[in-house]
C-alpha positions in Angstrom: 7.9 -29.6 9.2 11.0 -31.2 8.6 11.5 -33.2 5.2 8.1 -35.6 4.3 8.7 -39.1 4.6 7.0 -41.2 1.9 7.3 -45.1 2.8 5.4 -46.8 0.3 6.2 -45.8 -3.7 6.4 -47.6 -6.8 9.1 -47.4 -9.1 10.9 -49.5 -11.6 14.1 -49.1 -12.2 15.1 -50.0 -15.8 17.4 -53.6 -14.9 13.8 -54.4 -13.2 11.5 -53.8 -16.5 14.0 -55.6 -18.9 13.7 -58.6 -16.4 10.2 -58.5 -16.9 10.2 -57.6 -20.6 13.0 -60.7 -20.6 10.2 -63.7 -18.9 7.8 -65.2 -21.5 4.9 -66.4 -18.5 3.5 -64.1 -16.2 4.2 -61.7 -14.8 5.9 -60.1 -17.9 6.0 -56.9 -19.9 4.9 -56.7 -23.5 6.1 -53.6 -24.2 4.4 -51.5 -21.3 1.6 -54.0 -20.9 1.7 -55.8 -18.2 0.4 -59.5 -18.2 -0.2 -61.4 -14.7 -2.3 -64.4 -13.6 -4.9 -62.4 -11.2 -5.5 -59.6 -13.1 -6.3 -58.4 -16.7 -3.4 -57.0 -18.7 -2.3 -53.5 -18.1 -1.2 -50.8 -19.5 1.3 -49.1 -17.5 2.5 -45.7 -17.8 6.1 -45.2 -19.1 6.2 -41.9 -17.4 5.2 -43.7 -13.9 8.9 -45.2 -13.9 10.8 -42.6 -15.4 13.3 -41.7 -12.8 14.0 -38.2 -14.0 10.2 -37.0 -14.0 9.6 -39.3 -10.6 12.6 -37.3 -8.9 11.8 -33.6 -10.1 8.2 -34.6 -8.5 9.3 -35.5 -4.8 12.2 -33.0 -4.9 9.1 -30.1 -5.4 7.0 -31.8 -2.8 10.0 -31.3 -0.3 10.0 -35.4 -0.1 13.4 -35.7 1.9 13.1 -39.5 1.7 11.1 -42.4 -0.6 10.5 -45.8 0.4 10.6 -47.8 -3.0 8.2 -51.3 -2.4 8.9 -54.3 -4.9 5.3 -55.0 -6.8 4.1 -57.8 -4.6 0.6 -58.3 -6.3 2.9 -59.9 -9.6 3.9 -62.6 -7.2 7.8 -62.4 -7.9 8.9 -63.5 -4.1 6.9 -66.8 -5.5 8.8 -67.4 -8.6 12.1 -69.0 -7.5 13.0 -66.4 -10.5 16.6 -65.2 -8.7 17.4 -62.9 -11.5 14.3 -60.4 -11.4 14.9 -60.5 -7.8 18.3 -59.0 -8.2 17.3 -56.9 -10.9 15.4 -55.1 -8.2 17.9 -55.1 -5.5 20.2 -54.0 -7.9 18.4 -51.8 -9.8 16.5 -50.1 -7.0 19.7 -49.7 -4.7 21.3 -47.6 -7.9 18.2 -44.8 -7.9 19.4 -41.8 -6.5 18.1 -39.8 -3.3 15.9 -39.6 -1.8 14.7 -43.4 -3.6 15.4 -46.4 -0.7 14.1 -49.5 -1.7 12.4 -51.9 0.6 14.3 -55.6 0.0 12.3 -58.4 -1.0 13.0 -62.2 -0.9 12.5 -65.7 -2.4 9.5 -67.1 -0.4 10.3 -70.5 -1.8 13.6 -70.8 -0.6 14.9 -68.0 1.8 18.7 -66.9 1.7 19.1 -65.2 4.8 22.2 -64.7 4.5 21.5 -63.2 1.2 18.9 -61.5 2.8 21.3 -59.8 5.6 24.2 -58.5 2.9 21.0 -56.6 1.0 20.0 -55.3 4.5 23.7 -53.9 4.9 23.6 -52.2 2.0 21.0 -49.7 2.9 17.8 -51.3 1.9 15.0 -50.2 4.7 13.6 -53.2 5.5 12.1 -56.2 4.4 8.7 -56.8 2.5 6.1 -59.3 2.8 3.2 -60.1 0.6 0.1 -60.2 3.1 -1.5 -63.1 1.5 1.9 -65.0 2.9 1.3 -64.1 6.2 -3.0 -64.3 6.6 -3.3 -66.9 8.7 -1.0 -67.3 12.1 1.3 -70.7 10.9 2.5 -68.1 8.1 3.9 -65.8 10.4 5.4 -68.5 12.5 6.6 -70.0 9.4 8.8 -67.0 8.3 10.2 -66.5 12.3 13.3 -66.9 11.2 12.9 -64.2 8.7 11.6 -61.9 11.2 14.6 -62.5 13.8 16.7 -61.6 11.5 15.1 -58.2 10.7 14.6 -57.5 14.7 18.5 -58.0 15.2 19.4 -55.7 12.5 16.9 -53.3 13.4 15.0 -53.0 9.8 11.2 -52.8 10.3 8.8 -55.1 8.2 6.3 -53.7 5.2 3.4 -55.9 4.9 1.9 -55.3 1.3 -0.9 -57.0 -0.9 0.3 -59.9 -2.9 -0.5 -62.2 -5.2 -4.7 -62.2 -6.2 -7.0 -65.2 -6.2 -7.7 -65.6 -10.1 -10.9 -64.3 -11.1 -13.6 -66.5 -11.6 -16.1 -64.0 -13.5 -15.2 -60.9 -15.0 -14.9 -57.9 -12.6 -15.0 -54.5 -12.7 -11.0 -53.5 -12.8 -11.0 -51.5 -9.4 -12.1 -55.5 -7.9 -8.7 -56.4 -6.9 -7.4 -53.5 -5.2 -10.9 -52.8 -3.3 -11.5 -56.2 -2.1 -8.8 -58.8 -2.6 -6.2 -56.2 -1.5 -8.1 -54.9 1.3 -8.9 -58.5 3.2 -5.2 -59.8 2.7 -4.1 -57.0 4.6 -7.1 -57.3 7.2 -6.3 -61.3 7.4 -2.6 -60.6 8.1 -3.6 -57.7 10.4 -5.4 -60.3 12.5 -3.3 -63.4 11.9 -0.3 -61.3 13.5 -2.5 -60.7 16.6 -3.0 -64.2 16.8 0.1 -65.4 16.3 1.0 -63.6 19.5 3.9 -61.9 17.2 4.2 -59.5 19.8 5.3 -61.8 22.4 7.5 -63.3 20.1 9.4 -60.1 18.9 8.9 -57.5 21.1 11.6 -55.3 19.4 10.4 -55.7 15.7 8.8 -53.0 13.6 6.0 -53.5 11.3 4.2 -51.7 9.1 0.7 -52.9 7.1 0.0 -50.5 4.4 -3.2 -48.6 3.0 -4.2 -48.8 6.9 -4.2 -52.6 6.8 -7.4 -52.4 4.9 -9.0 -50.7 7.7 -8.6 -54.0 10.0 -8.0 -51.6 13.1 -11.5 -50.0 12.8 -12.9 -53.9 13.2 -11.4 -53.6 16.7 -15.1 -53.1 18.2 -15.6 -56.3 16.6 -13.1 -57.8 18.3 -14.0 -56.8 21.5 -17.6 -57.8 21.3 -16.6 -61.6 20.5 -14.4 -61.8 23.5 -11.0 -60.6 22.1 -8.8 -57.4 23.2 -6.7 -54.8 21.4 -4.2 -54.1 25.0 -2.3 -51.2 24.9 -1.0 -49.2 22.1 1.7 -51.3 20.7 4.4 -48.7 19.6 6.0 -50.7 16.9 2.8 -51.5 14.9 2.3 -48.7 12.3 0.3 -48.4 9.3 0.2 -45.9 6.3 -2.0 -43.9 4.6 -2.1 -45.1 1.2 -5.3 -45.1 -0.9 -7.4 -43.7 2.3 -8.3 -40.0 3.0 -9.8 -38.2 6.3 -12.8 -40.4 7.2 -11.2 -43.7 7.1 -7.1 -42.3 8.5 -9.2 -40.7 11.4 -11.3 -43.4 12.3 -8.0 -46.1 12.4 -6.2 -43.1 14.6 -9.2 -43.0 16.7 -8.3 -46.9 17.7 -4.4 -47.1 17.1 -3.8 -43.6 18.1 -2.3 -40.9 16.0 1.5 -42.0 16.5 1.2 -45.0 14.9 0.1 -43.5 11.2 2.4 -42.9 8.6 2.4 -41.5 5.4 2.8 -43.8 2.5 0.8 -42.4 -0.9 1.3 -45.7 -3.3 2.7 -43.5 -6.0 2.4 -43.9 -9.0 -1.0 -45.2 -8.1 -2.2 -42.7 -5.7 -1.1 -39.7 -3.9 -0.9 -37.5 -0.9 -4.2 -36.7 0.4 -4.6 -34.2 2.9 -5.8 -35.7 5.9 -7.2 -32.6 7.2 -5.5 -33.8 10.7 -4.2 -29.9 11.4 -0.4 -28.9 11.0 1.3 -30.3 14.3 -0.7 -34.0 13.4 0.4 -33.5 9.8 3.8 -33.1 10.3 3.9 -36.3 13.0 2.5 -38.5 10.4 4.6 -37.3 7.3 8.0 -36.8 9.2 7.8 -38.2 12.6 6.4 -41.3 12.6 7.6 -43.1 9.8 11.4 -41.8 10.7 10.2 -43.8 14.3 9.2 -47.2 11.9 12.2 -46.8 9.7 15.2 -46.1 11.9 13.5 -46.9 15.6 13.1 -44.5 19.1 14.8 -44.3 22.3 11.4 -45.0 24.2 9.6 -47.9 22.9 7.4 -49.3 25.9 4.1 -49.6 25.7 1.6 -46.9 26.2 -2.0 -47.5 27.4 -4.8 -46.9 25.6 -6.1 -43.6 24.5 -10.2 -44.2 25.5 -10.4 -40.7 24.0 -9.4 -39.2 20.6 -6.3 -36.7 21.1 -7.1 -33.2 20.8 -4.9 -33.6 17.4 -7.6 -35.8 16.3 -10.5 -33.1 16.4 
């Protein structure tokens, strides 16, 4: 297998946490305790953004390349707060390899031109909160957003965003089982029916932690009079936070190229799939180097009505 590519990581570079540490209303740092409006404070882990133990750990698991992805869930690309923002940009585009951050931007008011220079300066691609994007006017209200990333050729990460605020105390896993899970499903579909295929045939996207599963629903879809088409070649998602049952069943519908391997480090990690070696190495090396930097051959492929024998 060539060098493991690992598109969805946290990590916070130091310009970032001082930023945070520097805002008195949420989302801030209190030390390492993070405060936010959805969510009960939390203690995060010094070690988790230490760049020196973070690097010794991908350089032993052979990780050639890391996608770094700005913590959507704290809301930031709602905050008109430029600063952080470029705290990241900065901050992340200083780590050294194999750390590439994934560019983020100010939902409020949208510097395109802004956006393109951070683009130009080796940033992967672009990243969305999927709470932005759940219903089909949100997609079609950032189209100008998209262009841009389909005519510089950066593929989009769609990640869970900001939480509804809790109305009752819930158990702490609450937020990433359910609200997480059904932004992602809701943009999953709202793409769909946006027709954002049609409307950017070239662009890349990603949804990660398998879009919450939203592919497996596509039964569903079928019953109530909908279609899934062809594969659609550009559409990936990642692995994060899933293992075998639920990676196999979404490769079952999507088919296995359009898995990648993202583990949500420091949160998660690698999980063996238990896919076999030759579908291993497509979803850790191949396939995310396709979403990333693109493929010759990008036309549609019809449906596989039957699991690949890499699938067994």
């Amino acid at each position: 297998m060539n060098g493991v590519i690992d598109v969805h990581q946290h990590l916070w570079p130091a310009e970032f946490a001082d930023r945070l540490r520097a805002r008195t209303e949420p989302p801030y740092l209190d030390g390492w305790t993070l405060h936010t409006t959805g969510e009960a404070p939390y203690e995060v882990d010094p070690a988790a953004h230490a760049v020196d133990k973070r690097l010794a750990q991908e350089l032993g698991d052979g990780v050639a390349l890391v996608g770094l992805s700005l913590s959507s869930p704290l809301g930031i690309e709602h905050l008109g707060d430029q600063a952080l923002l470029d705290a990241w940009h900065s901050g992340a585009a200083a780590l050294p390899e194999p750390f590439k951050p994934w560019a983020a931007v100010n939902l409020l008011e949208p510097d395109l031109t802004g956006l393109e220079s951070v683009l130009d300066k080796g940033f992967l691609g672009v990243q969305l909160p999927a709470e932005v994007v759940g219903i089909p006017a949100g997609w079609a209200q950032l189209s100008d957003l998209l262009a841009l990333a389909e005519r510089v050729n950066k593929p989009i990460l769609v990640h869970p965003g900001t939480p509804a605020p809790p109305t009752e105390d819930l158990p702490g896993w609450w937020c990433p089982v359910v609200d997480y899970s059904l932004q992602l499903q809701a943009a999953w579909w709202a793409w769909h029916a946006f027709g954002g295929r049609t409307a950017f045939p070239r662009l890349r996207l990603c949804f990660v932690a398998a879009a919450g599963l939203a592919p497996v629903h596509h039964e569903r879809l079928t019953a109530r009079g909908g279609r899934l088409g062809t594969i659609d070649p550009n559409l990936y998602v990642d692995t994060s936070s899933y293992g075998p049952q639920g990676i196999d069943a979404v490769a079952r519908v999507l088919g296995i190229d359009q898995v990648v391997h993202g583990t949500d480090r420091p949160y998660a990690g690698t999980v063996d799939l238990r896919q076999g070696d030759a579908a291993t190495a497509v979803i850790r090396h191949d396939n995310p180097h396709r979403l990333l930097f693109g493929a010759a051959d990008l036309s549609p492929r019809p449906r596989r009505d039957k699991p690949s024998p890499r699938l067994r």
